[in-house]
LOMARKOL-858673 format. One record per residue (C-alpha): residue in three letters; x, y, z. Coordinates in steps of 0.1 Angstrom, whole numbers, plus 5000, padded with zeros to 4 digits. Example, Ala and Ser with C-alpha at 12.3 -4.5 7.8 and 13.67 -1.06 7.14 Angstrom:
<recs>
Ala512349555078;Ser513749895071;
</recs>
This chain:
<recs>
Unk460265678875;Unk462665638846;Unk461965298828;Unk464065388800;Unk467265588790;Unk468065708755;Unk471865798759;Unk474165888730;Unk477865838745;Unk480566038758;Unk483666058729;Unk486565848742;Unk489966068756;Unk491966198725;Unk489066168698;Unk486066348685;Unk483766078674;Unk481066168651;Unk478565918654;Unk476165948626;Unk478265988597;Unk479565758574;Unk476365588577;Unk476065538615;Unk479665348616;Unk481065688629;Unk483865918614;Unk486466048641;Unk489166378645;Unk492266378673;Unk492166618697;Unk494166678729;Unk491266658753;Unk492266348779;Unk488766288793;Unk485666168780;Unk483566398763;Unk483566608732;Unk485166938721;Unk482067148714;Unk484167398684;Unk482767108659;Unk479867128638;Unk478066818652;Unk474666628649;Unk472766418672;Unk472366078660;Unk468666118643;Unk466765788656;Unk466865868686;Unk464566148676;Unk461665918661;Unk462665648685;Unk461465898718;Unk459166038700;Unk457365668695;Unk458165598733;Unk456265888741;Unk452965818724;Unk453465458740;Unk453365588778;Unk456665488781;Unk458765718806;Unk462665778798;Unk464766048797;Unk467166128772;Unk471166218779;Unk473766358753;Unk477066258766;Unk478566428735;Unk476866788742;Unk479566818769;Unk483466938768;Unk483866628793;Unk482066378810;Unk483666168839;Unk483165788845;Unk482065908876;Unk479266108865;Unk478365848835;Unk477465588865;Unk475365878885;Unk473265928857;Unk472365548854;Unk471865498890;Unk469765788894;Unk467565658865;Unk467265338876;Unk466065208839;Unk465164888826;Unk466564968795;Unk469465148781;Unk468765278743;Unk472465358728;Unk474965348696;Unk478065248695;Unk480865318664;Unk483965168650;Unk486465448656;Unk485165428694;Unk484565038695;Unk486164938723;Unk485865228746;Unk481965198736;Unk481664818750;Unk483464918781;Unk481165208790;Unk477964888780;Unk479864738805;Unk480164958830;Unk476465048827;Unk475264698830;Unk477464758868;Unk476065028872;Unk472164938870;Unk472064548882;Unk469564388860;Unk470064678830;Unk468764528792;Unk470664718769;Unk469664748729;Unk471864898704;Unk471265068671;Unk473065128645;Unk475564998621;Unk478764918638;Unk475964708662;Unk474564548639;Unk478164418625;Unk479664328655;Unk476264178665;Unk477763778669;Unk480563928687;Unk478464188715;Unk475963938721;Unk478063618728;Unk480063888752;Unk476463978768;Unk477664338767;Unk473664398745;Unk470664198749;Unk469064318718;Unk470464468685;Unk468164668661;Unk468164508624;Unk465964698610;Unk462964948609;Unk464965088638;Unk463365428636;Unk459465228637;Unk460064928657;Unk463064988686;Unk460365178711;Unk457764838708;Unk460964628712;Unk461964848742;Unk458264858755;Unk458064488755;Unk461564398773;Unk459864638802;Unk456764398799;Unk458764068804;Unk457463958767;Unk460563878747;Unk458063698724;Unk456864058714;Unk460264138697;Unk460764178665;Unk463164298637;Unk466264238661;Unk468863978669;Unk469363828703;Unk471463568722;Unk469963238728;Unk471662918733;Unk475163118728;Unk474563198693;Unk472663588680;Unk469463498664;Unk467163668640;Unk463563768650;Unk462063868621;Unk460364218612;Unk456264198615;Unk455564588613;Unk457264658577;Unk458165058579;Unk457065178543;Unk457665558550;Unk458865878576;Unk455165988583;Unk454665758612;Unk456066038638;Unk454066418633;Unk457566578643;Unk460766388657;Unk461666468696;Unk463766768688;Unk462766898715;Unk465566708734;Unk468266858722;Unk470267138733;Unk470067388705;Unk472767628721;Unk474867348711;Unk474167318673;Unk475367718666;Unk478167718636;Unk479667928615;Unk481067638596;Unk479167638561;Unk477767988557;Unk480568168576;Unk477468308601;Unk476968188633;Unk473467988630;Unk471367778649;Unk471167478628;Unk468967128630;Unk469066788609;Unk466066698587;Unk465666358568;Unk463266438534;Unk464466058525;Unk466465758535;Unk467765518519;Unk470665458493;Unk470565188461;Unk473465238444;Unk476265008449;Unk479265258452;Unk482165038462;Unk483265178493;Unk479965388509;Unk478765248542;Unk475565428533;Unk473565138518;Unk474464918548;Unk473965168575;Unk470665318564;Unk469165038539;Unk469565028505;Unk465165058498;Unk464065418501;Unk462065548526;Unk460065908521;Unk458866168550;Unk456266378528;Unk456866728514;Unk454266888537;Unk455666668571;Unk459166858560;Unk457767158555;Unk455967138590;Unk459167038606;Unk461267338594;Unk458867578603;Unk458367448635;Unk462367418640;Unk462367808632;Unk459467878653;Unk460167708685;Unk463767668681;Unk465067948663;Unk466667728636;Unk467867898608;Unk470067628587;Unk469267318581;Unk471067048573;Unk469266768551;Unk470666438558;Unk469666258526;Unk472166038514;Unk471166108481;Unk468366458484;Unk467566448447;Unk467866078438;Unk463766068432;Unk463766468414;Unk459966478418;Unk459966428455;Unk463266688454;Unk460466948439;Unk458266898463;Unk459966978491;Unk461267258476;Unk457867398464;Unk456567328498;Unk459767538509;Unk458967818487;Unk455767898495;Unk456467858533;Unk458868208525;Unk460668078557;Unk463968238547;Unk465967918556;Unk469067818541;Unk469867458542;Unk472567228520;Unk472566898509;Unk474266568497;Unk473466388463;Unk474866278432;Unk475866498398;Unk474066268374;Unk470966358394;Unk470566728389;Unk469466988359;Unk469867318355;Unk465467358363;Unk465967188400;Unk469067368408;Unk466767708403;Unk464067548426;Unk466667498451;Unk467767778453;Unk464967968455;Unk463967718481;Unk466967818506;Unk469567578491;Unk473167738490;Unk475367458491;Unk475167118478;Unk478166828491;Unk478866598458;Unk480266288461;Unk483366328435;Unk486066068452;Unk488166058425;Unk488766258396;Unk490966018375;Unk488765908350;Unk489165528352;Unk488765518391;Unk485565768386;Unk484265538360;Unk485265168375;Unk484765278414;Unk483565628421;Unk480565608400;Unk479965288388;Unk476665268387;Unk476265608367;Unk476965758331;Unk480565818342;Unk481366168325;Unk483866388346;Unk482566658316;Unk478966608333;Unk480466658363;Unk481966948356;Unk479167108340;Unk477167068369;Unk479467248391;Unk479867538369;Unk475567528368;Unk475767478407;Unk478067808413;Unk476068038388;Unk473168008403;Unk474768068435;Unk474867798455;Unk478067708469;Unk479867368460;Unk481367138480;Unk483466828470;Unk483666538489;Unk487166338476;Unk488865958486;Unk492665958487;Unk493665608485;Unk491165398470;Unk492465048460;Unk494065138424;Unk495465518437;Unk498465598422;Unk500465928416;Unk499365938381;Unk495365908397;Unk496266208421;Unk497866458395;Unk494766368374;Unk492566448407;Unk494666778415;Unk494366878380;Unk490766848377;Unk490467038410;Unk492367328397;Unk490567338366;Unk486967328380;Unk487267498411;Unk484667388432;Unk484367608465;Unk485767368493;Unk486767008488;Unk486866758518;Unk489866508515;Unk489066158534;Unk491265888534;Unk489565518518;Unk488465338546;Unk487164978547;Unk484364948560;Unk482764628570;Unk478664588553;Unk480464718519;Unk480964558485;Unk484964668489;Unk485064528522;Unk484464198512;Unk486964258481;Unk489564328497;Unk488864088522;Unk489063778496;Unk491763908478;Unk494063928514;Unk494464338508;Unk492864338541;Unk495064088556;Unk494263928593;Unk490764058595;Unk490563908630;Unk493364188634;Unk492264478624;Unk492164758644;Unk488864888643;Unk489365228662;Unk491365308634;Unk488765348607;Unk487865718611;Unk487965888579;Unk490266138585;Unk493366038612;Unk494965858584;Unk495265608565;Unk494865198573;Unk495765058541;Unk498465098513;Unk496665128477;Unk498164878451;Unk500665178442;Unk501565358472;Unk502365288506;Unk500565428537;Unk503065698542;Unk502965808508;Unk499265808507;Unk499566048538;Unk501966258521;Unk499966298490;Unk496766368509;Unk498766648526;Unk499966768489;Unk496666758474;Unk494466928498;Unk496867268493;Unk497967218458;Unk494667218441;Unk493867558454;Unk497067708432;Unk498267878402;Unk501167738388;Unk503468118403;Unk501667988434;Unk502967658433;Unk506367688428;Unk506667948456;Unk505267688472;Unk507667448464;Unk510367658478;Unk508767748511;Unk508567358517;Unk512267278501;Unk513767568530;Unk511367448556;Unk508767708556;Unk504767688552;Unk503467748523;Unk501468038521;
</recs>
């Protein structure tokens, strides 16, 4: 007997949805694919809770199985209601995101058909956001808060008892409104599982050659959560909490080497928002890395004003070879007003760091925002420029996206920039399909135009770029 199903959701026809980044609100690519499903060419992650969450559901006694609709190329309605039916549960444990809203309450919908009498509780940010909204609809019975990692299985273990006065750190419908239940058992840490269920995924699936140009096996490991800074336009602090939470050096060492040793992992993707923000912790890890001599390469996310040229030698002795750094902007007053507020707010720094980063080895990546509020064409030569100069080793180009839970959000949203908020299409807010807003200076198809520009221009010499300029002027790709 199945009393509970963990289920992360099929991507909708036409779009890739990748469900954990951007905070858990979900980043999205086009693709041609008209069923539900997933294209598999991606490098992808499971949506980590889940791991802790079964993991916790185990050591409770509580039976469920676990089903990753995204692991497959396509998955028919048909075979999304055979699953549930089989099961039988009592409760479905899912996510939903924003650029898959809709097509995400249908399928809650067509589960609650499915199983007559089905409880359904959501985690996750775009839940939690839309929480009024899902619960008035009765599409969820219970959305996670908080602690969702500690407190979810206890909530789930108590709907199967009939003892709704056992839940805690959620919201629920009563008397038409969503109402609070406040959080008893406070989650100070990442210790409380030995080792996350990884055991339930597919490893054939997570196999890329994406970052190290090798095909690896590859797994997700959290060494912290948590993110304090108040960066404009991140979704971080609102999708994973804004206090930090630690899993101890020795717990990640454990974790990798038993990732290599039972599932021949050998990358490893830290999913830190910020993996040196506390630099001692940062050490640790890596020390307890080093004298493991696992011979893992892994890369990571964090911030330029967090690093010296002493950790960057740790981490690279302890596997690191690439680090992601959050640039957005390389126009120094929307680096210094919005990028990075809350930091010293030297592109000099920043570049110093890069050229430390690449001496030692380890490859850097860029992460950059076309169209954030003030962009202009004066910000974007000032970007390109920088780019040239610098050179990091790949740079990601997003486009500024609104998203609800942030400090720009609400901006925009009082100053009318957002317009009809009751209006917004919400399955448009993926990161990368385009952009969903003019800035102040340019309009949403000159935004698109410049991403275009930017993400082959910076890449040039100045002989390169006007061949380049004459390939486009006659119709040809530039080279």
């Amino acid at each position: 007997m199945t009393s509970a199903v963990i289920m992360q959701l099929p991507s909708p026809p036409y779009k890739n949805v990748f469900r954990e980044w951007a905070g858990g609100m979900g980043t999205a690519l086009p693709t041609e694919r008209a069923d539900w499903g997933h294209d598999q060419r991606f490098y992808d992650i499971p949506y980590s809770p889940f791991l802790y969450i079964a993991r916790r559901l185990g050591e409770a006694g509580v039976a469920f199985a676990y089903h990753d609709l995204q692991s497959r190329e396509r998955t028919d309605l048909a075979t999304f209601d055979a699953l549930l039916r089989e099961a039988a549960p009592g409760v479905l444990l899912t996510q939903i995101n924003l650029p898959s809203l809709e097509h995400d309450l249908d399928l809650l919908r067509r589960a609650r058909a499915a199983v007559p009498g089905l409880r359904i509780v959501l985690v996750g940010a775009a839940g939690r956001w839309f929480k009024d909204r899902i619960l008035a609809a009765g599409d969820a019975d219970v959305i996670m808060e908080e602690a969702e990692e500690l407190v979810t299985a206890d909530n789930i273990a108590a709907l199967l008892a009939g003892d709704p006065d056992r839940l805690q750190a959620c919201h629920v419908a009563r008397d038409g409104a969503a109402v609070a239940l406040p959080l008893r058992a406070r989650m100070n840490n990442l210790d409380f599982v030995e080792f996350p269920a990884y055991e339930l995924l597919d490893f054939d699936r997570y196999e890329s050659d994406y970052y190290f140009g090798r095909k690896q096996r590859y797994a997700t490991v959290f060494t912290t959560k948590g993110c304090p800074y108040k960066c404009g336009y991140c979704p971080y602090p609102y999708g994973f909490g804004k206090r930090m939470l630690y899993r101890s050096p020795k717990l990640v060492g454990q974790d990798i080497a038993r990732l290599q040793r039972d599932f021949g992992v050998e990358q490893i993707l830290f999913r830190d928002q910020v993996f040196t923000i506390n630099p001692r912790h940062a050490r640790a890890v890596c020390d307890e890395l080093i004298a493991r001599d696992l011979g893992i390469v892994w890369l990571c996310e964090t911030r330029y004003d967090l690093m010296d040229e002493e950790l960057l030698d740790r981490m690279y002795r302890a596997g690191c070879r690439e680090i992601h750094y959050g640039l957005e902007s390389a126009d120094e007053q929307i680096f210094a007003s919005v990028a990075k507020s809350d930091g010293p707010q030297s592109l000099e720094q920043f570049e110093r760091v890069i050229g430390w980063t690449r001496a030692r080895g380890i490859r850097v990546h860029v992460h950059m925002i076309i169209g954030l509020p003030d962009e202009s064409r004066e910000s974007l030569r000032h970007s390109t420029e920088w780019l040239r100069r610098v050179k990091p080793d790949s740079v990601q180009f997003g486009y500024f996206t609104p998203y609800p839970g942030t400090p720009m959000f609400e901006e925009l949203k009082a100053s009318g920039e957002l317009g009809d908020i009751g209006a917004i299409d919400w399955e448009s807010l993926t990161a990368f399909t385009g952009p969903v807003i003019p800035s102040r200076h340019l309009s949403i198809a000159e935004l698109r135009r410049a991403r275009e520009r930017i993400s082959v221009d910076w890449k040039y010499t100045l002989g390169q770029r006007v061949t380049n300029k004459l390939r486009r002027s006659v119709g040809l790709a530039v080279g």
